[in-house]
C-alpha positions in Angstrom: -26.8 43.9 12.1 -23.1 44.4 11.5 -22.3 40.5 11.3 -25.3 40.3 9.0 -24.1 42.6 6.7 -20.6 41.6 6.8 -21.4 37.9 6.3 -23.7 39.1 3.1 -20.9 41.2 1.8 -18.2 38.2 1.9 -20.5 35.8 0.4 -21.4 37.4 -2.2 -17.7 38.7 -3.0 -16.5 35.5 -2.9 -19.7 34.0 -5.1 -18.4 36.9 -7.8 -14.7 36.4 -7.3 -15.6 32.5 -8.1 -17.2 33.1 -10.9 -15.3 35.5 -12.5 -12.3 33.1 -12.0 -13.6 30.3 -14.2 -14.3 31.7 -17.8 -15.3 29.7 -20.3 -11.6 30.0 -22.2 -9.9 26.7 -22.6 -6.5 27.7 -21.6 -3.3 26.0 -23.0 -0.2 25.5 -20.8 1.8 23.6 -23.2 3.3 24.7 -26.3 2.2 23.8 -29.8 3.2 20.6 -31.1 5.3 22.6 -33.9 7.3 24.9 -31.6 10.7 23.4 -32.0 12.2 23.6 -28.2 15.1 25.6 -27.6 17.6 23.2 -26.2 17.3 21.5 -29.6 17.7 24.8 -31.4 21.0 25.5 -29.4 22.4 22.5 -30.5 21.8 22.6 -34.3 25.0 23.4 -36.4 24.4 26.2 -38.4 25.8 25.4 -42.1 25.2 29.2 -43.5 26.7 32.2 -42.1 27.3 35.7 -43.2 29.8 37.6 -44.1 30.9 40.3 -41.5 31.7 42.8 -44.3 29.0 42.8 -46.6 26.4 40.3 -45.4 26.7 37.8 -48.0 26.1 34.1 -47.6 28.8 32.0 -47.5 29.6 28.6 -46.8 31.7 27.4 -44.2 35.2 27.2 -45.8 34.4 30.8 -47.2 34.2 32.3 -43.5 37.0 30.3 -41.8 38.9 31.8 -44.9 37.7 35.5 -44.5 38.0 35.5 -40.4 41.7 34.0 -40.9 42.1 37.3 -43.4 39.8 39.7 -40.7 42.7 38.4 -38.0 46.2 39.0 -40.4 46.7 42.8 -39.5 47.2 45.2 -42.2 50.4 47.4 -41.9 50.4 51.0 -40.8 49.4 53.1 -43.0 50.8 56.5 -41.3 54.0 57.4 -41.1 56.1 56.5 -38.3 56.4 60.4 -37.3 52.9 60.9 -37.4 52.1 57.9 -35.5 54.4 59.0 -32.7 52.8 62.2 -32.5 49.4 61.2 -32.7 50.5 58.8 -29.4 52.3 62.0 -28.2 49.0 63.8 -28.1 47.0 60.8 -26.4 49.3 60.8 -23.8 48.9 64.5 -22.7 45.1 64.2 -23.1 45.3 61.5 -20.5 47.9 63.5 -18.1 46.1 66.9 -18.8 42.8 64.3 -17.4 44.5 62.8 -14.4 46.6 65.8 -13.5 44.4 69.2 -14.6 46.8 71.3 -12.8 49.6 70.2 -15.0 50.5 73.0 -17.5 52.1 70.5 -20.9 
């Protein structure tokens, strides 16, 4: 009675699994024809960039220009006593971290 039941029970689970399985969707596993593939994206030279600063669009020659101005550093603007003591302080904020028990 057991075997009976347990052969009816598998049957019909697999006769609903089966069926369930196969819908009546059309399914796709390629991409559409206008989907431009990303190796070939990777590879195109992009003639329009923009500008780090304030977004614009500019041109090639514009944006070699402006990175080699990004890259010239401007001079300090503090004053060399200032600077020293601002470095001053940065250094004891680091000892005071490494060394707590040191009283500076």
């Amino acid at each position: 009675m057991k075997r009976i039941l347990l052969v009816i029970l598998s049957v019909t689970t697999s006769i609903l699994i089966g069926f369930s399985g196969h819908s009546s969707k059309v399914v796709m596993a390629l991409p559409p024809q206008a989907d431009i593939p990303e190796e070939i994206l990777r590879t195109e030279i992009i003639l329009t960039v923009r500008s780090p600063i304030d977004g614009r669009i500019l041109t090639p020659a514009e944006y070699a220009e402006l990175q080699a101005q990004i890259q010239i550093s401007p001079p300090p603007r503090l004053a060399s006593g200032i600077r020293d003591k601002v470095f001053l302080l940065q250094l004891r904020k680091t000892l005071l971290q490494l060394f707590p028990f040191l009283s500076i």
